[in-house]
C-alpha positions as CSV (number, residue, x, y, z in Angstrom):
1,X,-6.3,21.5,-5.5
2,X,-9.4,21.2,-3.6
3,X,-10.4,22.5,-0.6
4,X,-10.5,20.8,3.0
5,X,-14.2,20.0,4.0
6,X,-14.8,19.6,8.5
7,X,-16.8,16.2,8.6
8,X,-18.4,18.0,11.6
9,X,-19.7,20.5,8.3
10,X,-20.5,18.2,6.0
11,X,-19.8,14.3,5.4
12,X,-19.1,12.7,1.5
13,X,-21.7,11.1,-0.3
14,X,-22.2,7.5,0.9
15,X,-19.8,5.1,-0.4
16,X,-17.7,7.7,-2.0
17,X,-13.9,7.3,-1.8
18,X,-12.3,10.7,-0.7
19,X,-9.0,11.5,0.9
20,X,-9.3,12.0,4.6
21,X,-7.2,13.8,7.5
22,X,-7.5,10.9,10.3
23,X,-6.3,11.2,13.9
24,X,-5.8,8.2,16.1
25,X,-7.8,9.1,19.4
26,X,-4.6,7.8,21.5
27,X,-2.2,9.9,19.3
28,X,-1.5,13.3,18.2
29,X,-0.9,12.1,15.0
30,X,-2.7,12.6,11.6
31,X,-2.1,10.7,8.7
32,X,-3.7,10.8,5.4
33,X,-6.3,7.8,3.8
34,X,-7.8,6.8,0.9
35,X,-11.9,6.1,2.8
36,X,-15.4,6.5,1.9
37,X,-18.3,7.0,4.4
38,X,-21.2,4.5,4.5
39,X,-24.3,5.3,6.7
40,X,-22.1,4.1,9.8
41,X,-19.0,5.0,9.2
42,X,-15.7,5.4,7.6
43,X,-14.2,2.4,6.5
44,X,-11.3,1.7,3.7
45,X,-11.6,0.7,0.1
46,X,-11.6,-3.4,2.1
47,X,-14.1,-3.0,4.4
48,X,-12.0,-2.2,7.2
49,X,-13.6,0.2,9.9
50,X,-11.7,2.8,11.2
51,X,-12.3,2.2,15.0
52,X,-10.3,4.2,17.6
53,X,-9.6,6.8,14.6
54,X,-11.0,10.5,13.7
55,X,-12.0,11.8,10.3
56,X,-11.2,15.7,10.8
57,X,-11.6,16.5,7.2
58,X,-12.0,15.3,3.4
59,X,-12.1,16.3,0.0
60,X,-12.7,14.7,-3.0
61,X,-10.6,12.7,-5.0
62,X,-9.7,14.6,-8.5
63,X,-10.5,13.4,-12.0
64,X,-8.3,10.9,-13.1
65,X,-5.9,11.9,-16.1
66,X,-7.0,11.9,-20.2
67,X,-5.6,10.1,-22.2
């Protein structure tokens, strides 16, 4: 398994889809999501922004499986 990358140590190549830690600013809670970062933001594999919501860390999504 991969290790955990901070966003405040290094963000994904743009438009790259990683798995993400996110915390919702209101909430103590952390979930995991499927995002990439453009030059804004983070946003989901439709286009949705993830206002009101923290990135704490990513890593990179592993190879999918041979055949």
């Amino acid at each position: 398994m991969m290790e955990w990358i901070k966003c405040s140590e290094k963000l994904p190549p743009d438009c790259k889809l990683v798995l993400a830690v996110v915390k919702q600013s209101f909430k103590e809670l952390q979930d995991y999501a499927l995002i990439y970062h453009d030059e804004n933001d983070w946003c989901d594999r439709y286009g949705n922004y993830f206002f009101n919501k923290e990135v704490v860390c990513w890593q990179p999504l592993p190879e999918q499986p041979k055949e």
